[in-house]
C-alpha positions in Angstrom: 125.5 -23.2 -91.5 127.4 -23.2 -88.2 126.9 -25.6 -85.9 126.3 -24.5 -81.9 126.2 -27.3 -79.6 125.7 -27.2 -76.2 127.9 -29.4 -73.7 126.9 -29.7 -70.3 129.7 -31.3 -68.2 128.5 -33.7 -65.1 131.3 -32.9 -62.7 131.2 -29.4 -62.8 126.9 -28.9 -63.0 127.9 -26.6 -65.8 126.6 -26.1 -69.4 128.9 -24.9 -71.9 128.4 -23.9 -75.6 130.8 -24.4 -78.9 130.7 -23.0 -81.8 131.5 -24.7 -85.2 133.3 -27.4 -82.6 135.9 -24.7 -81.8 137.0 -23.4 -78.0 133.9 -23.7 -75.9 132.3 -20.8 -73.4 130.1 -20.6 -70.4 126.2 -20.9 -71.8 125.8 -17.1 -70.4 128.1 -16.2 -72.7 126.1 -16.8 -75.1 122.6 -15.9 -73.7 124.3 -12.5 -73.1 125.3 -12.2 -76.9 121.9 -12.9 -77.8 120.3 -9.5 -75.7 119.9 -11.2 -72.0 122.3 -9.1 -70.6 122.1 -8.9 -67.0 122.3 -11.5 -64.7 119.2 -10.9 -63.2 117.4 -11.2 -66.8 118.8 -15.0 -67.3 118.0 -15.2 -63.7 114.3 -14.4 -64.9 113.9 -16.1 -68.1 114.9 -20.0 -67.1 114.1 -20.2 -63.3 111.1 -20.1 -61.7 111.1 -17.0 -59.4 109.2 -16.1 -56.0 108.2 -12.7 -54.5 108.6 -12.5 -50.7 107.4 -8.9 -49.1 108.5 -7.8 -45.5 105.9 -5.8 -43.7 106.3 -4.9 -39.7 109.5 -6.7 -39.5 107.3 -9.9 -40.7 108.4 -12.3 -44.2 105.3 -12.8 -45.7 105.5 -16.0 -49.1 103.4 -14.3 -52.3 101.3 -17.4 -52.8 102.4 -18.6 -56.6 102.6 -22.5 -57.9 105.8 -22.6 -56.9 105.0 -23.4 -53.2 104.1 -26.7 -54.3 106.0 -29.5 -52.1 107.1 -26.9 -49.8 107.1 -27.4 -45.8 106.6 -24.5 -43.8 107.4 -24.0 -40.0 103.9 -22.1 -39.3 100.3 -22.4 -39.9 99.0 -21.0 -43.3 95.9 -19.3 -42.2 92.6 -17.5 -43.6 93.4 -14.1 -42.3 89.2 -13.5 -42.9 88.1 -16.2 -41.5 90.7 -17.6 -39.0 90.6 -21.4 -41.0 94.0 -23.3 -40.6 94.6 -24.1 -44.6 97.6 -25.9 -43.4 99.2 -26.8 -40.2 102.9 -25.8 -39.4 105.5 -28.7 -40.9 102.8 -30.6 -43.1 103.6 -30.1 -47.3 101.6 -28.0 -49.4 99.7 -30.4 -51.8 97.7 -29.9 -55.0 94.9 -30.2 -53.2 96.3 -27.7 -50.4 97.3 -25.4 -52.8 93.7 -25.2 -54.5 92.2 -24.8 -51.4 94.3 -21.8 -50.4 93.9 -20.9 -54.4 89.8 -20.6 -53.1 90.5 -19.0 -50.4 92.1 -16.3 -52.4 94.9 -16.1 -49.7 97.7 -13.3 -51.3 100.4 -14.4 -49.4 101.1 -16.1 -46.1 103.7 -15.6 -43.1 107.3 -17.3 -42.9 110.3 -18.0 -41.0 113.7 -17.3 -42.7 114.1 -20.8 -42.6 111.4 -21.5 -44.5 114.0 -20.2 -47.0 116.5 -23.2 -47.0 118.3 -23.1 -50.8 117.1 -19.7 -52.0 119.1 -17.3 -54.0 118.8 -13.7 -54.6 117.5 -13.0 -58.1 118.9 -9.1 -57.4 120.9 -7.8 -55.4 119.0 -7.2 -52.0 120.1 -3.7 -50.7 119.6 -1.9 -47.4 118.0 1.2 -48.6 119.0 3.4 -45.5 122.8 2.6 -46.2 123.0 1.6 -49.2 124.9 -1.5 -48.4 124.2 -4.8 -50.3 123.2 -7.4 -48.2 123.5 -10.1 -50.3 124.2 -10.2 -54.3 122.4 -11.6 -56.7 122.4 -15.5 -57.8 123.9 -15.4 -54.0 122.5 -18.2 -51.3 120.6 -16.3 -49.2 121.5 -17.3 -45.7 119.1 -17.1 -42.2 121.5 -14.4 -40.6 121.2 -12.3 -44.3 117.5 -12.8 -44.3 117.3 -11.3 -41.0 119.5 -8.3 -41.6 116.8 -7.7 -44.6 114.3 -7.8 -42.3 115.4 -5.3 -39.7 117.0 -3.0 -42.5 113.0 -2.7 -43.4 113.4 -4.4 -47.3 110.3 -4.1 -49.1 110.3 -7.5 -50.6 113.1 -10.4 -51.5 113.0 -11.8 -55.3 114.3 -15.5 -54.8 114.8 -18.4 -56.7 115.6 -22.4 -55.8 118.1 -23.8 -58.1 118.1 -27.1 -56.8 114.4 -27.5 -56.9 113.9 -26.1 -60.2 113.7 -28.3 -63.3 116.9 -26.5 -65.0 118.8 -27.2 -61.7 122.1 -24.9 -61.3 123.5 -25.3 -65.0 123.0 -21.7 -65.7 122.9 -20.8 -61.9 126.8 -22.1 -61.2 128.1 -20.4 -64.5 126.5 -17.0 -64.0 129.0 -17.0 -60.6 132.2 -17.9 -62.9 131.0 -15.4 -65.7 133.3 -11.9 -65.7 131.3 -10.9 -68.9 128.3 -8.7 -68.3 127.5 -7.0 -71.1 126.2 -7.9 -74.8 129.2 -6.5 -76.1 131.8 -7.7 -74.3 130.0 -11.0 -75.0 130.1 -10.8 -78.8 133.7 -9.6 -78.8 134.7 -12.7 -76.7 132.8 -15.1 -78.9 135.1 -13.2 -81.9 138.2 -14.3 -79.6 137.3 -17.9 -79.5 136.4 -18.4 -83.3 139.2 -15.9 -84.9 141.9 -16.4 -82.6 144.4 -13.9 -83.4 142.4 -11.8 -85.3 141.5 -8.7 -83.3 138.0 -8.2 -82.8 135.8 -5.0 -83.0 132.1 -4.7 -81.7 131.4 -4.5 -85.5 132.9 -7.3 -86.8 131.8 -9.1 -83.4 128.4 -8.5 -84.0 128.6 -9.0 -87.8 130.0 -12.8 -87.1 127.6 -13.8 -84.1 125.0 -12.5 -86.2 125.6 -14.4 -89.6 
């Protein structure tokens, strides 16, 4: 059978894959020719992902295990019973966590930046102009997260590369990646094993396949 190895190269923080040791491609690549086929769907399937809604021009963190380690810059508080789960600055422990778990706090308010090292899993549009504010896999900086706010964004969908296990192997080569469909995917895989050899979307999908 063929043999798919994947090379991930330390210089670059980028994974690449090769096929039956021929010319190697960005690891999207090949995620795309095997159905993920947007960027926010490999977005989705290897990072750990966040929910942040904006109500009366206030960012409010969707509580999730993900918050844990995280330092934010005000009090996370009981909104029923006025109890300080955690003062402003202190990290959110295991212990903190399950108490605010008990507590069965939803979410809890936070400063843009709270936000240092997010990205956008989608693109994060003002729905009044229909201008993007920031794409997605983008950093999402303080001034962006504030435009968000004021434009009156439901909600941000964020990730943390750098904090997540995977890192920014798939992150970095989603930004280099000018395929974006599964076709266009299969037909380039075609061009790196049968140079030459034009490539259809049949006989694309007939070699990935086999």
């Amino acid at each position: 059978g063929s043999w798919v190895e994947f090379e991930y190269e330390t210089a670059k923080n980028i994974l690449f894959v090769r096929i039956d040791r021929k010319r190697k491609f960005l690891a999207t690549i090949f995620l795309r020719a095997l159905g993920l086929k947007s960027d926010e769907e490999i977005i989705r399937a290897f990072y750990k992902t966040d929910r942040l809604t904006i109500e009366s021009q206030k960012l409010f963190w969707n509580v999730s295990d993900n918050i844990l380690g995280l330092k934010i810059s005000k009090d996370i508080v009981n909104a029923k019973t006025k109890e300080v789960l955690l003062a402003a600055g202190k990290k959110i422990t295991s212990s903190v966590y399950n108490h605010i778990k008990q507590a069965k706090l939803e979410r809890f308010e936070v400063n843009p930046e709270d936000l240092e090292g997010a990205f956008a899993v989608a693109d994060i549009v003002d729905t009044n102009s229909g201008e993007v504010i920031v794409e997605t896999n983008n950093e999402l900086s303080q001034s962006m997260i504030r435009a968000a706010i004021d434009a009156g964004v439901p909600e941000l969908p964020v990730f943390f590369p750098e904090r997540d296990d995977i890192g920014a192997v798939l992150s970095l080569p989603l930004r280099q990646d000018t395929i974006k469909t599964t076709q266009e995917a299969l037909i380039e895989i075609y061009r790196k094993l049968r140079p030459g050899d034009p490539p259809t979307l049949e006989t694309s999908n007939a070699l990935f396949h086999g």
